[in-house]
N, C-alpha and C positions, 0 to 999 in steps of 0.2 A: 198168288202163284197157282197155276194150274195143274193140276190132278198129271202124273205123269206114265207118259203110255209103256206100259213094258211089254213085251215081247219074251219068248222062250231065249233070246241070244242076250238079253241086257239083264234077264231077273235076277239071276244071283247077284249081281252090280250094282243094283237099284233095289233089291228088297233083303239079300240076307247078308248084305256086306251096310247094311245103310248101318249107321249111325244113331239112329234115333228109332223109335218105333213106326211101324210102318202099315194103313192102312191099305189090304186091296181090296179094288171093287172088280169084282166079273160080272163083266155084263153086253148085253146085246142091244146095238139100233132100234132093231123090232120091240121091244118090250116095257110094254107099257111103265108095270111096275118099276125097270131101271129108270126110265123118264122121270121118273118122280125124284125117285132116290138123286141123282145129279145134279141139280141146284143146291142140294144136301151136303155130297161130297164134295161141291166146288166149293162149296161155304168155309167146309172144315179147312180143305186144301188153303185159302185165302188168309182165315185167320185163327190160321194154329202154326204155327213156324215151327213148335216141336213134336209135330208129328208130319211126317211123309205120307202124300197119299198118289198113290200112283190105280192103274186102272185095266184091267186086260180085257178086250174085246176077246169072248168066247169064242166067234165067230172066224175071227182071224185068228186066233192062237188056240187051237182044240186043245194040242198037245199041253198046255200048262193048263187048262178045264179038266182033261183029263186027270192030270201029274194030281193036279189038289181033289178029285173028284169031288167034280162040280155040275150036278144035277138040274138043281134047278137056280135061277137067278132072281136078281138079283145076290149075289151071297159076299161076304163083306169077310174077308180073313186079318187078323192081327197082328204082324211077326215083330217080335222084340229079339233083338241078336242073335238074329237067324232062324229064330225060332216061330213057328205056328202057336199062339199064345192063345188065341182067340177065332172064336167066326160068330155070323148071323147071317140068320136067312131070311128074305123079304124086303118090305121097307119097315124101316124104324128109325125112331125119330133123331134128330142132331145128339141131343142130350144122349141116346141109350148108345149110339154111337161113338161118342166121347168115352163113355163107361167102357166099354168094350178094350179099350186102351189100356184105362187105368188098372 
């Protein structure tokens, strides 16, 4: 299952109404370091069923870049029932990314 796109019109819908814990990835086209990280989070998206991972392009959505102030990328946030639980900045590995969940 692939990484799901949100947008400022779907995010409450898809990240603080979800169900389950929810990774986001922000990230941009251009940048190197999010190229890496996406086979990453496509991996987890595929096989983790109980976690949601969805994906906001900064580029297209400043307005939730900025809502979460989001500096630099790569950055990886965690909500659990609506809530902001977690973040990371950079790339980092499957495993520290799983953590960041639990």
């Amino acid at each position: 299952m692939a990484a799901t796109v949100v947008t400022s019109a779907n995010f409450e819908a898809e990240v603080l109404k979800a169900d389950k814990p929810v990774i986001v990835d922000f990230w941009a086209s251009w940048c190197g370091p999010c190229r890496m990280l996406s086979p990453v989070i496509e991996e987890i998206s595929e096989t983790n069923p109980e976690i949601k991972v969805c994906s906001v392009n900064v580029d297209e959505e400043m307005e939730l870049a900025q809502r979460f102030e989001i500096s630099s990328i790569p950055t990886l946030l965690v909500f659990k029932g609506g809530q902001l639980t977690n973040s990371s900045l950079g790339v980092i590995p499957k495993a520290a990314i799983l953590d960041l969940v639990k």
